[in-house]
N, C-alpha and C positions, 0 to 999 in steps of 0.2 A: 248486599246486593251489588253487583258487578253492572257494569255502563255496559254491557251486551242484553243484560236483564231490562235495563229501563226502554230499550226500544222493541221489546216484544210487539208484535200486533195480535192486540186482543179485540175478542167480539166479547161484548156486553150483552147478557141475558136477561131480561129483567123479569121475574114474574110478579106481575102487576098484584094479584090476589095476597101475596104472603111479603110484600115491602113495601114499607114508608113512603109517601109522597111528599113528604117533607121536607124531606135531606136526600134527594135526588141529585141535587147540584154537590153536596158535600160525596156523597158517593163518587160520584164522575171524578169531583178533584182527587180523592184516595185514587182512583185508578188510573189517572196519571202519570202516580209515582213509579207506578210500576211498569207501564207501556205507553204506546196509542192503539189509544179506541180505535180502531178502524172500522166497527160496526157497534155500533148502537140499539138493541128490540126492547119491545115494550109487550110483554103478549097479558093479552084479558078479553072479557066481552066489552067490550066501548061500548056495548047499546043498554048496559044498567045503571045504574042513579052511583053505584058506590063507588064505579070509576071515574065520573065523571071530573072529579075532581083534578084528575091527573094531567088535564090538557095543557095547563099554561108551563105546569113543571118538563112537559117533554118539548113543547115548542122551546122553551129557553133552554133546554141540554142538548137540542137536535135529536132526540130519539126517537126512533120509528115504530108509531104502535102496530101490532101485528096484530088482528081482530078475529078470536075464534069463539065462537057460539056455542053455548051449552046445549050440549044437543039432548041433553037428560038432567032432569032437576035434580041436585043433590050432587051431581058427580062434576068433577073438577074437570074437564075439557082441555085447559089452559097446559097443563103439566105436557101431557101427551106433543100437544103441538110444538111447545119449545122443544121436548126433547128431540124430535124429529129433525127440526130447524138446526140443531145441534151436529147431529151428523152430517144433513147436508152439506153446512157449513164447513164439518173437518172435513170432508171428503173432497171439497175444494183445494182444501193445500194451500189456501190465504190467510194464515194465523197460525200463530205459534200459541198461542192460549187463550183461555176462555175464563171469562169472568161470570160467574153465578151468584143472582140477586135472588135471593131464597130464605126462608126458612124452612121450608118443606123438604122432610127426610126422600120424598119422592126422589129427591134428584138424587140419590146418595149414588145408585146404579151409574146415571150421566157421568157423573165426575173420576168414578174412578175409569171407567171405560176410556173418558176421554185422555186422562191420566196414563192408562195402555198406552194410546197412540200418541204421547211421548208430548201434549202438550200439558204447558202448565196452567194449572187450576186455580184459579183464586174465587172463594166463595163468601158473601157477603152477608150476613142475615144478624138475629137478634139473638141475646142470651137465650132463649127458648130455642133455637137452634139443637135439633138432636144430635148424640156423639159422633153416631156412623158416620151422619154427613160430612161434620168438620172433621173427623178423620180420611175422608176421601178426599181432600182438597189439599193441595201443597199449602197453600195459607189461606188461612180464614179471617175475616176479620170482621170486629162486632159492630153492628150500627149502630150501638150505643156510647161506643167509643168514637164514631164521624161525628156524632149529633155534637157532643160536647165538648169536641175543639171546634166544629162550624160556633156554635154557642161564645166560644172564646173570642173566636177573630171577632168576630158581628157586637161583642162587648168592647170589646179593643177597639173599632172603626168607630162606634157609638162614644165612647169617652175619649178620641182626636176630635171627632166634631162638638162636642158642647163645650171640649174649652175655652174659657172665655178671654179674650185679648184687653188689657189694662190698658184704657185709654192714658195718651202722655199726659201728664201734668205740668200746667205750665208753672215756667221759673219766678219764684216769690223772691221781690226787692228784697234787697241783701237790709240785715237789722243792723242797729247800730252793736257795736261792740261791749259785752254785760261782761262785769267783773268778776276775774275768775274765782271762781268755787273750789271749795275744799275738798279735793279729792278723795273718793269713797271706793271702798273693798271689792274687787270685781268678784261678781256671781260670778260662777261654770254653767257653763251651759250645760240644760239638760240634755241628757244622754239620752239617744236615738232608741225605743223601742227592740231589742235581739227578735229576729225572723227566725222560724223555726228552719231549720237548717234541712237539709235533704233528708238525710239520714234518720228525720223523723217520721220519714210517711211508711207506715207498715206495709210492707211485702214478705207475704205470705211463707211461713217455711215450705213450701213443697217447691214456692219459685226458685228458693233458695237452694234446696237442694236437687231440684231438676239443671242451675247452672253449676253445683259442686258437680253433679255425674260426670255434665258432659265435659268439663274439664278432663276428667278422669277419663274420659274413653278416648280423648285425644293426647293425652297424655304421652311422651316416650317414658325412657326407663335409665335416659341420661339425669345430670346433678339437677340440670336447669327445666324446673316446672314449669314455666313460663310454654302458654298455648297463645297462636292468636284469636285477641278477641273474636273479629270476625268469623274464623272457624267455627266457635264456640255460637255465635248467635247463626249461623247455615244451621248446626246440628241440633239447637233448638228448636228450631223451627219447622226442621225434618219428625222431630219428635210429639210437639205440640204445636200444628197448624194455628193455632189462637190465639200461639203466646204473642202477648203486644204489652210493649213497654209503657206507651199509655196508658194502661186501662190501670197502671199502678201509681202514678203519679209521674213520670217521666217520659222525656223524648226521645232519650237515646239511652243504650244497650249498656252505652259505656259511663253514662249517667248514672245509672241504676247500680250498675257494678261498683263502683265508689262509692257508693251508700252504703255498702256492706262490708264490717269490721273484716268479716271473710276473708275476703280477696284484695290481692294485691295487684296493684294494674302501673302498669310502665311503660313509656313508650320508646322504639327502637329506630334508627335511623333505614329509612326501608334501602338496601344495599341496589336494588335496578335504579331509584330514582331519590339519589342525593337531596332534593327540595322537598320528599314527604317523610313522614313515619307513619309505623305500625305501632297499633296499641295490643298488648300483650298481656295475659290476665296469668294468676297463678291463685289456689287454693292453699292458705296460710295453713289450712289444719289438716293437709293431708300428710 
């Protein structure tokens, strides 16, 4: 993702019916990465008992509940009025993209329409999320995958704070001097427990070979295979809205890539800017 990417102005869609109120604030941080919120909704009936819950989570993210009535038992009300809110919204010309809090295939239509008019999609929802949707959305990403890094930091901030600080001991009168001892055989110390190294956490052959393809489509037809990595995770992404390096056990692209005998990854001194490089991937068995 390119530092023109991260200052997108998105509007935040939330539909209140089909997303967690839990990880509301973990949501908000993911969409961050990507832009500023510049618009924040909240849409539901705020007058039934199952919402209710939701008040303190949108007072602490600033989100604006949008309040639409079921005007018929049974029928979802909620979808309608966001989508609406949606165009309005594009047709203002203050956003470059739109963030979708859903798991409802309803919005499949919204997203890719919005997709048309040339902004970018980002859709939010759970593994029960249907295909079409996450196929209409430039990146999708799972709420199951936000809960359990919020889950991480909040275990992380929880064991800074219970450590516990060893009071000083104060200094004991020096003894008198005892006759040296017959020096004896030093043990070794015992050896530190081996951590299972990266390259043990199973990712899936299809991941594997969804990163050999796209190597291969970027490929030229010079000696040097070598793509850049970054290329390589764009055309991922273009391919599979879902792919997320977390949900496999790592945080980065190029993490992940190094865990696999596969690939060979190298880094090149970037020619514009003498003080960075570029990481470069290549398919050992092609």
């Amino acid at each position: 993702m390119t530092d023109n990417d991260k200052n997108l102005r998105l509007a935040v869609l939330i539909d209140a019916d089909n997303a967690p109120r839990d990880c509301l604030q973990g949501i908000m941080e993911e969409v961050a990465i990507y832009g500023t919120p510049n618009l924040k909704r909240a849409y539901g009936d705020w007058s039934t008992r199952g919402l209710a819950g939701w008040k303190q989570a949108l007072l602490d993210n600033s989100v604006t509940p949008m309040q639409q009535f079921a005007y018929t038992k049974g029928k979802n009300s909620t979808d309608s009025a966001m989508i609406i809110d949606a165009m309005d919204i594009l047709y203002s010309g203050n956003t470059d993209g739109f963030v979708l809090v859903s798991s409802d295939s309803d919005f499949t239509g919204l997203a890719r329409r919005l997709r048309e008019a040339g902004q970018f999609v980002i859709g939010i929802g759970e593994q029960k999320t249907p295909g079409p949707l996450i196929a209409a959305c430039n990146k999708f990403i799972y709420i199951e995958v936000i809960r359990a890094r919020s889950e991480k930091v909040v275990k992380a901030v929880q064991k800074t704070r219970t450590k516990k600080v060893e009071p000083v001991k104060k200094a004991e009168p020096a003894k008198k001097a005892e006759p040296a001892k017959k020096a004896e055989p030093e043990q070794e110390p015992p050896k530190p427990e081996a951590r299972p190294s990266a390259g043990t956490r199973q990712i899936p052959d299809s991941i594997v070979w969804l990163i050999a393809d796209s190597i291969l489509d970027l490929s030229g037809e010079g000696d040097d295979d070598y793509v850049s990595l970054g290329a390589v995770g764009q055309l991922i992404q273009k391919k599979r809205p879902d792919f997320d390096t977390r949900s496999y056990g790592y945080s980065k692209l190029s993490s992940m890539v190094k865990a696999i005998d596969r690939f060979e990854v190298e880094e090149r001194q970037d020619k514009s800017d003498p003080r960075s490089k570029i990481v470069y991937i290549r398919d050992a068995d092609m």
